[in-house]
LOLUM-694041 format. One record per residue (C-alpha): x, y negated, z negated. Coordinates in steps of 0.001 Angstrom, whole numbers, plus 500000, padded with zeros to 6 digits. Layout:
XYZ/...
//
This chain:
307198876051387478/311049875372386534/309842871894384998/307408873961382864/310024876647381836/312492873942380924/309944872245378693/309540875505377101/312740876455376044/313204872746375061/310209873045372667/311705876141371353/314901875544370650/313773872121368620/311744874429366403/314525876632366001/316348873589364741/314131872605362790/313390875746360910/316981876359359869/316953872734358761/314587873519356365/315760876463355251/318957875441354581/317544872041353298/320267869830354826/319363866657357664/322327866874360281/323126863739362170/322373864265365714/324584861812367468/326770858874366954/327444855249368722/330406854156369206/330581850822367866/333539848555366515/333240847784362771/334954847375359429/333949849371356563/334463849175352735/332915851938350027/331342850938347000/328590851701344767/326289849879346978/326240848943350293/325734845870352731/325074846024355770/326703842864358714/326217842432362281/328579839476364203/329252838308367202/333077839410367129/333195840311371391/331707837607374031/330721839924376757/330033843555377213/331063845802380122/328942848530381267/330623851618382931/328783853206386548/326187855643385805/326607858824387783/323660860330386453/325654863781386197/327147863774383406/326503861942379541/327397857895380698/330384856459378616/329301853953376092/329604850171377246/333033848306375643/333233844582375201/335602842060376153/336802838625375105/337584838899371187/336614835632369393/338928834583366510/336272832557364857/333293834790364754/336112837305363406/336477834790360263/333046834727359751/333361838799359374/336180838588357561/334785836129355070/331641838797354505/334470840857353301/336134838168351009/332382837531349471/332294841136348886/335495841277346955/335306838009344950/332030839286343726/333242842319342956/336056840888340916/333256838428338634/332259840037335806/329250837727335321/327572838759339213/326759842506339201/328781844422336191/329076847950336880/328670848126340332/330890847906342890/329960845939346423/330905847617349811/330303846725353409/329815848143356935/329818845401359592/329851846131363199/330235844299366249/326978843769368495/329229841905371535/326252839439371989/324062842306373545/320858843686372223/321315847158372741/324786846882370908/323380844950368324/320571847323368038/322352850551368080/324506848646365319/321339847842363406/319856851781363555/323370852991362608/323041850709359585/319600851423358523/320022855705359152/323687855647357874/326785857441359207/327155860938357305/327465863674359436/325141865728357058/322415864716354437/320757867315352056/318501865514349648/315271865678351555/313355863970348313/315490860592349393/316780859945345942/319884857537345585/320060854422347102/319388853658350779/322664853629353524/322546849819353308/320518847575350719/320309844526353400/321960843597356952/323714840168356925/323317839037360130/322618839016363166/323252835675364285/321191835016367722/317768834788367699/316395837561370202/318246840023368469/317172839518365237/313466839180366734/313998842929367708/316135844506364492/313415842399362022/310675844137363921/312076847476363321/313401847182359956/310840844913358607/308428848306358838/310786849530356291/311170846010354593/314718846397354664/316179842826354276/317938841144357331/319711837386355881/321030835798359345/323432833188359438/323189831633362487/319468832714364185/317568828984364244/314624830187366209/311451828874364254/309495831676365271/311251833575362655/309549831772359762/306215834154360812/306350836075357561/303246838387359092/305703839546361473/309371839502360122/308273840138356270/311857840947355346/313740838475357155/315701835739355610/318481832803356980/320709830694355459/321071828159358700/317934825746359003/315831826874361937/315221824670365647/312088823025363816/314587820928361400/317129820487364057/314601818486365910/312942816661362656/316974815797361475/317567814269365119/314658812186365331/315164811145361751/318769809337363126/316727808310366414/314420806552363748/317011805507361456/318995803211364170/315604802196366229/315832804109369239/312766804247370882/313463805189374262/316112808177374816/316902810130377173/316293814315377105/318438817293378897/318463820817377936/319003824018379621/317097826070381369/316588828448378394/314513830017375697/316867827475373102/316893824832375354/313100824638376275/311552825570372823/313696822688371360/312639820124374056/309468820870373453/309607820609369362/311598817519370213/309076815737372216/306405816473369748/308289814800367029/308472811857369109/305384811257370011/304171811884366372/306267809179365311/305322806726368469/308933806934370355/309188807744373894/311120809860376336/312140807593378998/313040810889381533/312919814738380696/315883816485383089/316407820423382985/319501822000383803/320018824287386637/320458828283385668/323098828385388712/324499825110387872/324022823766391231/326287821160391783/323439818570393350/321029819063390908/323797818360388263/324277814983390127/321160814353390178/320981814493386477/323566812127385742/322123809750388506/318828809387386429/321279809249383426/322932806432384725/319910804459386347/317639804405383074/317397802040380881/317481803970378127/321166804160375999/320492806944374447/320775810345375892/319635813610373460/321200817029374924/319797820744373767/322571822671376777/324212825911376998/327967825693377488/327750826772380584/325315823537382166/327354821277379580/330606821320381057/329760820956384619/327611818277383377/330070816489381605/332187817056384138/329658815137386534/329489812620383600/333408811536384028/333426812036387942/330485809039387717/331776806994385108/329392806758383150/330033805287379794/328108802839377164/326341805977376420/325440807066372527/324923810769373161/323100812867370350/324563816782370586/322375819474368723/324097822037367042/325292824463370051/328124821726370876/328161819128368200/331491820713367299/332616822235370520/336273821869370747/336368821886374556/335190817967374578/338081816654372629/340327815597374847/341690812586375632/339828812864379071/336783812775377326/337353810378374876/335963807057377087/332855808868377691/331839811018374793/333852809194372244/331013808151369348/328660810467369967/326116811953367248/325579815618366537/324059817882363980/325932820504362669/325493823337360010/326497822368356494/330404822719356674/331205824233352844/334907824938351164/335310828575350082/338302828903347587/340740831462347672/339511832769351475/342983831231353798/345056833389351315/342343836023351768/343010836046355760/346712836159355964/346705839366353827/344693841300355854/346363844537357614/345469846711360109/345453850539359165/344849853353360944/340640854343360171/338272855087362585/335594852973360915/338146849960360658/339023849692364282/337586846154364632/340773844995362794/343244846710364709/341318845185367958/341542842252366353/345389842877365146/346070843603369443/344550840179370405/346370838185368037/349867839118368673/349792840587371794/350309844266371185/349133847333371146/349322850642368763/349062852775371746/351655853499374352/352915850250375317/351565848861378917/348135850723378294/346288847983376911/344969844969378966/343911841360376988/342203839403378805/343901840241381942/346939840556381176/348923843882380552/350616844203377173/353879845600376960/354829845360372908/353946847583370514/352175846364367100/354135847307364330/351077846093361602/353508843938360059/353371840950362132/352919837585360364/349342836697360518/351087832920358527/352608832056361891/349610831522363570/347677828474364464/344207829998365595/340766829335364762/340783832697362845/343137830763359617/341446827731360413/339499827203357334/338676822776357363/335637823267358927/333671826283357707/330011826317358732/328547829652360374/331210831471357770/329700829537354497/326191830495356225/327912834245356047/328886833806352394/326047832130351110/323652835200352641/325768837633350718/325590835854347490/322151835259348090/321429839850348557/324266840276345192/321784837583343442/319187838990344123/320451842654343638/321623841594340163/318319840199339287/316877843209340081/318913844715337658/318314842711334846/314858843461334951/313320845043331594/311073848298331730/307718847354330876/307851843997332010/309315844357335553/307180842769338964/305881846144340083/302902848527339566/302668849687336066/305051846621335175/307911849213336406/311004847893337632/313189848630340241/316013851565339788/319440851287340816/320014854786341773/316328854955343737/316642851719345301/313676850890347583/314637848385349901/311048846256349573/311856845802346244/315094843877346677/312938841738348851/310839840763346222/314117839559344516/315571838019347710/312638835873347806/312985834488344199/316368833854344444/317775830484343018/321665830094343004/324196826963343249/327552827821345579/331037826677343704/330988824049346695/327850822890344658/325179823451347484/321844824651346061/320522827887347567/317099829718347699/314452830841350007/310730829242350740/307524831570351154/308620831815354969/312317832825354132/313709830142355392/316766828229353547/315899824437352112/317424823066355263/320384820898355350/322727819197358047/326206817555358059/326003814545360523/328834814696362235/330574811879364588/333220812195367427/336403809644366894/339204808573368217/342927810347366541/345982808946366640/346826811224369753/344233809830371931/341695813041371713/338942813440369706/338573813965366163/335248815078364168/334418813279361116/331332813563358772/329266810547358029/326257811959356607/323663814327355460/320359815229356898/318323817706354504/314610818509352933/313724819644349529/310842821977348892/307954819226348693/309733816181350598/309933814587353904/313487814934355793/315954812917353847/318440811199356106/321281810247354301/324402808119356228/327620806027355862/327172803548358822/330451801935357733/332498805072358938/330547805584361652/332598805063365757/330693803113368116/332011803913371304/330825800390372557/332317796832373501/330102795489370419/331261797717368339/327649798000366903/324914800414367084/322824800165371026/319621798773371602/317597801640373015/314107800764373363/311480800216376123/310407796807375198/312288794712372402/310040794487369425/307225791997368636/307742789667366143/305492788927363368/302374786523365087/302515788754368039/300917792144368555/301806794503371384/299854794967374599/300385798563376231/301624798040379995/299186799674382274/300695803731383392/303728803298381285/304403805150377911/303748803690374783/307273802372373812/306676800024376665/304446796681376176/304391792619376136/304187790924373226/301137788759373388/300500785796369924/297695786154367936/294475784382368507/294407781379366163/292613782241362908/294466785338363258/298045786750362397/300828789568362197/303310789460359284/304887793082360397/307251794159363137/305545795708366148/301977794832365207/299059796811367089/296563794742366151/296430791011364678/294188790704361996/291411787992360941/292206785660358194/289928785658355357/286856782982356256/288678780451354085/292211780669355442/293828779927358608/296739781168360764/299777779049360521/301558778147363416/303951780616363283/300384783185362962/302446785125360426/300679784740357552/296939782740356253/296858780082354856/294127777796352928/292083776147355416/292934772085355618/289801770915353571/288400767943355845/286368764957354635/285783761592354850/288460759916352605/289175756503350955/293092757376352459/292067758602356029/292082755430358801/288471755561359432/287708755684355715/289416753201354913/288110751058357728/284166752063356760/285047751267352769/286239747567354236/283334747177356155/281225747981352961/283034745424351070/283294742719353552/279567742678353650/278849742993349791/281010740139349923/278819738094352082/275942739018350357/277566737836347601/278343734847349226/275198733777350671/273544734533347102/275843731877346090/275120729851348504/271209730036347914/271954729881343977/274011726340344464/270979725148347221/267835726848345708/265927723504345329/266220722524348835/262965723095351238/264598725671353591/265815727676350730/262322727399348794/260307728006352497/258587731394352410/259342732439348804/263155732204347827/262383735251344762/261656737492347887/265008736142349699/267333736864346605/265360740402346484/266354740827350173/270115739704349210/270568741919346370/268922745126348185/271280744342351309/274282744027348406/273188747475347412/272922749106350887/276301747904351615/277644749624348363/275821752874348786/278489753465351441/280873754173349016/278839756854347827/279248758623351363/283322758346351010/285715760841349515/285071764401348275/282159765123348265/280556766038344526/276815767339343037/276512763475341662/278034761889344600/275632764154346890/272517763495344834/272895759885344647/274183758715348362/271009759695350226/268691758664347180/270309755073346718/270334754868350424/266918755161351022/265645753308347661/268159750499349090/266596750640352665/263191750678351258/263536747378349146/264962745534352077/262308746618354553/259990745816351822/260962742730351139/260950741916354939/257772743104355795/256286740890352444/258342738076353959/256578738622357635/253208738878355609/253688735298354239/254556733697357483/251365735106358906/249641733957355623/251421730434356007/250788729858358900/246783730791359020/246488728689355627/247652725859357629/244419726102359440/241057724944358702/239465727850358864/242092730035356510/242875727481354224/242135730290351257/244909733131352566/247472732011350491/245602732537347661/244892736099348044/248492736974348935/250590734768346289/253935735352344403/252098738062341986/251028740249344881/254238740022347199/256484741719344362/253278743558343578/253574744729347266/257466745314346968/257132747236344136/254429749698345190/255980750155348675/259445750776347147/258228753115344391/256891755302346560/259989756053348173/261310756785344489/258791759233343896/259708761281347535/263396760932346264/262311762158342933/260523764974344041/263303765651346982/266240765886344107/264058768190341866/262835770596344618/266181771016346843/268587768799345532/271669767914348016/274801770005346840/278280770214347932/278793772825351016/281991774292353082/281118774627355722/283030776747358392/281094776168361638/281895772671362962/285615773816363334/286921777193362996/290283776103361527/289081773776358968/286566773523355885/284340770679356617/283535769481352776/280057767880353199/276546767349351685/274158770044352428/270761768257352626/268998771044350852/265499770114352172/265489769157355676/261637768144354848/263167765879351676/265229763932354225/263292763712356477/260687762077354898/262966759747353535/263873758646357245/260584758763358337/259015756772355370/262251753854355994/261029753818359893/257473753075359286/258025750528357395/260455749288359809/257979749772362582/255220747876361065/257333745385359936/258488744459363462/255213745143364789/253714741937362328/257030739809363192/257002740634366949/252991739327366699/254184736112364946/257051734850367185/255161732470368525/254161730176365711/254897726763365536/258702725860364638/258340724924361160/256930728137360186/258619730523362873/261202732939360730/259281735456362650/261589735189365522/264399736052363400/262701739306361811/261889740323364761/265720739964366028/266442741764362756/264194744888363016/265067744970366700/268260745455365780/267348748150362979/265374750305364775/267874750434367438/270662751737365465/268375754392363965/266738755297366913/270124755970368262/271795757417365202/269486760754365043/271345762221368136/274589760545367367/274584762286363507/273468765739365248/276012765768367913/278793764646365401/281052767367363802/282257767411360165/282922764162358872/282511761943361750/278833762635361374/279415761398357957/281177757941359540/277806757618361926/275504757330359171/277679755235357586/278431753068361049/274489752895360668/274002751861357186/276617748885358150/275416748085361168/271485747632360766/272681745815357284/275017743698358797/272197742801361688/269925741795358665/272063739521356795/273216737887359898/269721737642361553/267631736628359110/270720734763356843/272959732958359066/270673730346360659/269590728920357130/272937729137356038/274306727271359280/271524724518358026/272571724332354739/276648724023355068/276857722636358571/273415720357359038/272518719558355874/270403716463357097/268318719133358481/267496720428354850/264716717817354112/261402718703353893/261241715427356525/263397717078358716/261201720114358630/257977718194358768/259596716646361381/259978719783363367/256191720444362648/255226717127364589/257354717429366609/
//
């Protein structure tokens, strides 16, 4: 019953208040936070929230009375710059005539003492304004704020973007990286002017891949920063094929074993290269670990929450952290802003308090009664007079050489005044918005300035270029920064490059090696990599369970190669080349025939002449003898015939030697067998006579000789040799031999040869040479037996003995021989069954004619007869 009643009068009192609101048509503000700020008035207003307090303490909750609203603690001098040098943006644009005529800039920044609910509160204070009272209920004029700089963590500005961006009023943060920022569904109005985590990763792998390391090392912390940006960074590796050799988290409590357990994998892999995403507070008990263990030859890679930590450069550190890599925020020169600094004075306004805080802190005062204020433990005694010498001091407050989150700050208020005074240039009639209005000064709608902000296109007087993509995000650039060695042994950060990423290009990495610190005994960039890289003729072989980066090196097949670093696969030369022995590159293919320069050539072409020459020889022989009887026995026409086709099968051998040619493959196979044929031929006419001689000599045959005299035996020659013409004629008109490569025999050659065109052409050719071979050793084999005087037979039999046993054994020999050396066995054939003719049938007559010539009498052989 009491709950209901108080509900009640609750109820009615709100309507109460909210009638006499509208009758007296006036808004009153209904409560205030108590936050810490700095305030400027102007035409126009901008909004900033900084991180200018570490911590915040909360006071006990009593739950009686109205709790007392939280204070903060631990004053940072440097985050104070960076609000400082929002106000010195404000004024310098205030003071160019060409940025904004007319209108006058002012600020409201507040403190949000890295808490949300601070930064919050600071955020609604911003957006609703500060007047006590507000009577234009149409919302003319221009809003409380136009845009927030700020804020510069990511979680925070997750939560202020989500409230604002209903209104579209435009947050620019300086410092917030988190990539899930760029979701322009959900944060429609926000902006940054620092790259987000995305391009952090990209810019580190882009060194990783610059100096070849393969195979690093990962630690983060046990955080939303830390995790999100190990796992970004392990996707960029393995899109570009490099490998995390081990993946350590840091402990939340920083537990002193699992820190030593970090640096023991640290120290125990092989990897040299060690990439770290921390939190301060797991980096300095790490490092701390790092020192304990000794553990140098180390190239560490620090991301942008340390890379220019000031709490590593001492000369303790120097051995172990001395060269190491980091990515930090574009440092920029702002002209004019140390003189800016060392004027500033405290005064005594509510809405200023942050500087009299600030004022305190620095010279160790107080305005109040002295001994009632406490700094950072300690109880301060002197009284600030506001005249103190801020040019005395040596803090990172008038440290100005290295400005990074504070050009992020002045760049994001240059970037809302741009895009404020483009707004303002805008023509009626032709401005962006319905109706082709544009946007009014004095009813300022916050969207619209968005629709500036996102257009905006500026250069800095430090000459960095600065504008927005669709997702509001800055075109992203780094400094690469590395630590050195100063003259007082500690450590000194210099710049050696430039990592950054134009609207439609790939990360541009851009260094000066030369000035670059290798904290190693080489002096030289480490190898960091699984396995050392394949040369060209090698291709890499994946080790079985192990990551990618980590293989053998295996050479390329023959007939195959690699001419690149790292090769996957080897690839197969074109069918006319051949892997060199290195199996980096193809080449042509050695060409392989029989030649008049190769050994066996040149022994087959001596062969081939030495027995043309005893052809020759023995013709001479007959020529100077061809009156005596054993010369004139048995027809000496058919035994010149025999000479001269012998002559020409020796010769046709040349016709098998050298390259081979259309002519050269036409004629070698035709001559060959027209050769072959004539011999045989004359042979078999030759057998035919002794058969013929021999039955004349008999009674009862005494007529033979007259049916088989000199006209028919070259009749006989002539038909039997024509018709192996005519199956040569018909072979070379139908499938003519050509020239072939021929890439079967051997794989790493070109065998040059004759292809036979028809195997049926050949063949008959071969088959037509044996039969007559066969018949005539058949008839001579019959008549070995006749009497002495007229027995030649024996030594045509010995003859096509010999002839048919080279053939029969040359078919398999020629099929079983590769490229040219089954060019050599017909050859070895030719020579061999011609050489066994002129020396079989040949050599005993000539051994009777130069060594017994008594025996050349037709006495002599009469005397054989009766004998």
């Amino acid at each position: 019953m009491w709950i209901t009643l108080y509900i009640t009068l609750y109820l009615f009192f709100n309507f109460i208040s909210a009638t006499s609101i509208l009758r007296t048509g006036t808004c009153q503000l209904q409560g205030r936070f108590k936050l810490n700020g700095m305030y400027q008035d102007g035409d126009v207003i901008l909004g900033g929230l900084f991180h200018i307090h570490f911590f915040t303490v909360f006071p006990e909750l009593s739950f009686k009375t109205e709790p007392e609203p939280p204070y903060c603690e631990k004053f940072s001098m440097e985050n104070f710059q960076q609000a400082q040098t929002m106000a010195f943006a404000v004024n310098e644009i205030n003071k160019n005539p060409n940025l904004l005529p007319n209108i006058t800039l002012g600020y409201h920044l507040y403190d949000n003492c890295v808490i949300m609910g601070i930064a919050f509160r600071a955020a609604i204070s911003l957006a609703s304004g500060t007047e006590e009272s507000f009577s234009s209920l149409n919302c003319t004029g221009p809003p409380p704020v136009i845009g927030i700089v700020g804020d510069p963590s990511s979680t925070p500005s997750i939560a202020i973007s989500n409230m604002l961006g209903l209104f579209r009023v435009p947050l620019v943060s300086h410092y917030a990286t988190c990539s899930c920022l760029s979701d322009r569904k959900k944060y429609p109005s926000f902006f940054r002017t620092i790259p987000s985590d995305a391009f952090q990763v990209q810019a580190m792998v882009q060194i990783l891949r610059h100096f070849g390391w393969t195979w690093v090392g990962l630690v983060y912390s046990d955080d939303d920063y830390g995790i999100n940006a190990a796992q970004s960074f392990k996707q960029e590796m393995q899109k570009f094929g490099h490998c995390v050799a081990f993946s350590e988290i840091g402990p939340n409590d920083n537990n002193h074993r699992d820190i030593q357990r970090i640096t023991r994998v640290i120290q125990a892999s092989t990897a040299r290269v060690v990439v770290l995403f921390p939190t301060a507070s797991f980096l300095i008990p790490l490092m701390d670990e790092v020192v304990l263990q000794n553990i140098t030859e180390r190239q560490w890679i620090a991301s942008e929450a340390w890379s220019t930590s000031h709490v590593y450069h001492t000369p303790r550190f120097l051995p172990f952290l001395g060269g190491t890599i980091g990515i930090a925020i574009r440092r920029g020169e702002i002209k004019g802003l140390h003189d800016f600094l060392l004027r500033l004075r405290p005064i005594n306004d509510q809405r200023n308090n942050i500087v009299r805080i600030f004022w305190e802190n620095m010279f160790r005062c107080s305005f109040g009664n002295g001994g009632d204020r406490v700094i950072d433990g300690e109880q301060v005694k002197r009284v600030c007079t506001g005249q103190e010498d801020l040019s005395t001091t040596n803090t990172a407050y008038t440290d100005v050489s290295g400005l990074r989150a504070g050009y992020n700050v002045y760049k994001a208020v240059y970037a809302l005044a741009h895009a404020l005074h483009d707004l303002m240039q805008c023509e009626e009639g032709s401005g962006p918005f319905s109706g082709n209005r544009c946007g009014d000064i004095i009813n300022l709608k916050p969207w619209q300035l968005v629709h500036y902000l996102q257009k905006v296109n500026f250069t800095t007087g430090f000459g960095d270029h600065v504008s927005f993509d669709k997702n509001g995000d800055a075109l992203p650039i780094y400094d690469v920064l590395n630590w050195q060695p100063s003259s007082d042994g500690s450590i000194r950060i210099y710049t050696v490059g430039v990592v950054n990423k134009g609207a439609a290009t790939e990360v541009v990495l851009t260094l000066d090696e030369d000035a670059i610190y290798w904290n190693f005994n080489t002096k030289k960039p480490p190898r960091s990599v699984c396995s050392e890289s394949c040369p060209p003729g090698t291709r890499q072989a994946q080790r079985k369970g192990l990551p990618v980066c980590c293989f053998d090196c295996l050479p390329c097949r023959d007939g195959e190669i690699s001419n690149t670093t790292d090769a996957i696969e080897c690839t197969v030369c074109p069918d006319e080349f051949w892997s060199n022995p290195d199996k980096d590159k193809c080449v042509p293919k050695e060409v392989e025939f029989l030649s008049y320069n190769d050994p066996l050539g040149i022994s087959l072409t001596t062969a081939s002449l030495i027995g043309t020459c005893f052809c020759a020889l023995v013709i001479v022989i007959f020529s100077l003898h061809r009156n005596t009887p054993i010369v004139r026995a048995n027809n000496s026409e058919l035994s010149f015939l025999l000479l001269l086709s012998l002559k020409m099968c020796f010769l046709c051998v040349l016709l098998f030697i050298g390259r081979p040619q259309l002519w050269t493959c036409q004629l070698r196979h035709a001559v060959f067998g027209i050769s072959f044929v004539l011999s045989i031929s004359s042979i078999l006419v030759k057998t035919v006579v002794v058969i013929a001689v021999f039955k004349a000599s008999r009674p009862e045959g005494k007529g033979a000789m007259k049916w088989f005299g000199a006209v028919q035996q070259r009749c006989t020659v002539l038909i039997l040799t024509a018709l192996q013409v005519v199956i040569c004629a018909v072979w070379l008109s139908t499938a003519s031999p050509t020239p072939h490569k021929n890439n079967q025999y051997i794989r790493s050659k070109i065998v040059y040869e004759c292809a036979i065109g028809s195997v049926a052409g050949f063949s008959m050719l071969l088959g037509y040479i044996g039969m007559l071979a066969a018949v005539s050793f058949l008839l001579a084999f019959l008549a070995r037996n006749l009497p002495d005087n007229f027995n030649e037979a024996k030594f045509i039999t010995f003859s096509m003995l010999i002839f048919c046993a080279v053939w029969i054994s040359f078919v398999p020999a020629y099929v079983s021989s590769p490229g040219k050396y089954a060019v050599a066995v017909e050859i070895f054939a030719i020579l061999a069954s011609s050489f066994g003719l002129l020396v079989s049938i040949f050599a005993p007559k000539c051994y009777i004619i130069l060594l017994h010539p008594e025996k050349n009498t037709k006495n002599a052989i009469m005397g054989r007869e009766t004998k």
